[in-house]
C-alpha positions in Angstrom: 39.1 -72.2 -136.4 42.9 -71.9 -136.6 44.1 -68.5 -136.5 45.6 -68.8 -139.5 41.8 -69.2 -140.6 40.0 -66.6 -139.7 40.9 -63.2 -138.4 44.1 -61.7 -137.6 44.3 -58.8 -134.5 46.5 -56.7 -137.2 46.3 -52.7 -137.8 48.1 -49.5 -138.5 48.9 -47.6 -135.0 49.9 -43.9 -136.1 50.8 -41.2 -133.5 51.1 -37.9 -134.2 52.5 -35.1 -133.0 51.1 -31.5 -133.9 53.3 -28.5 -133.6 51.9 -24.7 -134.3 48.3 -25.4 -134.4 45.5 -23.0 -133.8 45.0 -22.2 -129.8 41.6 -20.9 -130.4 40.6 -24.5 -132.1 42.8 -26.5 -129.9 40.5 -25.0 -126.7 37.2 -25.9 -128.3 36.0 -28.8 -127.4 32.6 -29.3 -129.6 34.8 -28.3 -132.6 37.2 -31.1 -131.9 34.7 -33.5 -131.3 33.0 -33.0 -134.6 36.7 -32.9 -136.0 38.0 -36.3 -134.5 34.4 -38.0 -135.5 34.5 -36.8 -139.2 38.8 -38.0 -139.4 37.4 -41.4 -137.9 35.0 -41.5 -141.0 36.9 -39.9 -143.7 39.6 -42.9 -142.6 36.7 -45.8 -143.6 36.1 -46.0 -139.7 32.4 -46.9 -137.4 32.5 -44.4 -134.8 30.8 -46.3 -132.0 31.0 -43.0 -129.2 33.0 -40.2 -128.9 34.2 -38.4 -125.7 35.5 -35.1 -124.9 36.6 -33.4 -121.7 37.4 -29.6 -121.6 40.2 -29.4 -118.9 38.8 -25.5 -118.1 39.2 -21.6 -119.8 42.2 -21.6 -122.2 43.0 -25.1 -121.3 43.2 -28.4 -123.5 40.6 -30.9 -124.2 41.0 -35.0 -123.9 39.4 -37.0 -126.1 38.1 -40.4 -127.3 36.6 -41.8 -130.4 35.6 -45.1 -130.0 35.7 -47.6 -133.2 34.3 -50.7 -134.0 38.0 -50.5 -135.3 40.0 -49.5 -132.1 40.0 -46.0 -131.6 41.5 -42.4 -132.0 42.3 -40.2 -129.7 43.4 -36.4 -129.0 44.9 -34.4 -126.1 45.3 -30.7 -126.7 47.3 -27.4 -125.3 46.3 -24.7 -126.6 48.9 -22.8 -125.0 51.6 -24.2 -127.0 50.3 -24.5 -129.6 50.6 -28.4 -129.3 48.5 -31.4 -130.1 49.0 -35.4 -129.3 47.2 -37.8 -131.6 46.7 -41.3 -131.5 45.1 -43.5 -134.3 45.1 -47.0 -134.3 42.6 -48.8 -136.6 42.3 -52.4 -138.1 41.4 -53.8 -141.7 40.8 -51.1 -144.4 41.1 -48.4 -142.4 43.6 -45.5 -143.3 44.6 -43.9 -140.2 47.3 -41.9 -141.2 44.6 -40.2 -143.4 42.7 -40.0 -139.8 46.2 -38.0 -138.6 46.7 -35.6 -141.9 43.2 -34.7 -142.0 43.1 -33.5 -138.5 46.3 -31.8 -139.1 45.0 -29.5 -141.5 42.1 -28.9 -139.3 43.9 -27.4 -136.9 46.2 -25.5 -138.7 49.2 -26.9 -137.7 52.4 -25.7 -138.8 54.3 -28.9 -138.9 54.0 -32.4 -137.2 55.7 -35.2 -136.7 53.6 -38.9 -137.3 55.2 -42.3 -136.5 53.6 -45.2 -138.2 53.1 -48.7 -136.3 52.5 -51.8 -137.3 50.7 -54.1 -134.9 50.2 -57.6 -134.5 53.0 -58.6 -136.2 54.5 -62.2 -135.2 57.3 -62.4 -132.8 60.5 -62.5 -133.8 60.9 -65.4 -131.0 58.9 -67.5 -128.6 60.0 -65.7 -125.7 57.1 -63.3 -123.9 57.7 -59.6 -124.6 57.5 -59.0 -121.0 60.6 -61.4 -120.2 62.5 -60.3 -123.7 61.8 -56.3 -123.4 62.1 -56.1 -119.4 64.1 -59.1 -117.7 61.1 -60.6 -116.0 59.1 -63.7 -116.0 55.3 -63.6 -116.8 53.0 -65.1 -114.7 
């Protein structure tokens, strides 16, 4: 099958940046966990496995959502207030919806969210390493 064909390794890669959000929920793991899974979902995505680790008392929490889509992650500190998300999901998916609906969650006061678009064709037939960095490819 020609690429053209069949599939293409396309999605929507949205980061997000959470400024002011609750400590108290940005500590608690089991609460986040529940959170990322049910923003994977509400976003049209198949959670395949999630994983969480508590980095200790009024520390952050890392964490993982696997996707038969990609994925979506979160690290937290609660101590400032501050959470990192990462969505990237493929075909219908909506993971900016994945970003705004843990953003309310979590009670952030503001956020900043970049948008992505990957798998788009190159611009040239040069690889990205030697275009973006100087050096050959092996």
């Amino acid at each position: 099958m020609k690429p053209e064909e069949g599939f293409l390794p396309r999605g929507t890669h949205v980061l997000g940046d959470l400024h002011g959000a609750d400590p108290e929920m940005l500590a608690d793991a089991a609460f986040l966990e529940r959170a990322a899974r049910q923003a994977a979902e509400l976003a049209g995505a198949t959670v395949l496995s999630v994983n969480c680790h508590h980095f200790g008392a009024g520390l952050g929490v890392a964490g993982v959502v696997l996707l038969a889509e990609s994925h979506l992650t979160f690290h937290t500190w609660p101590e400032h207030g501050f959470a990192a998300l990462d969505a990237f999901m493929c075909g219908d998916c909506r993971p900016q919806l994945a970003i705004e609906w843990l953003s309310n969650a979590l009670r952030a006061q503001s956020s900043v969210v970049r948008v992505i678009e990957r798998g788009t064709a190159p611009t040239s037939n040069k690889p990205v390493a030697q275009e973006h960095f100087g050096n050959e490819v092996a």
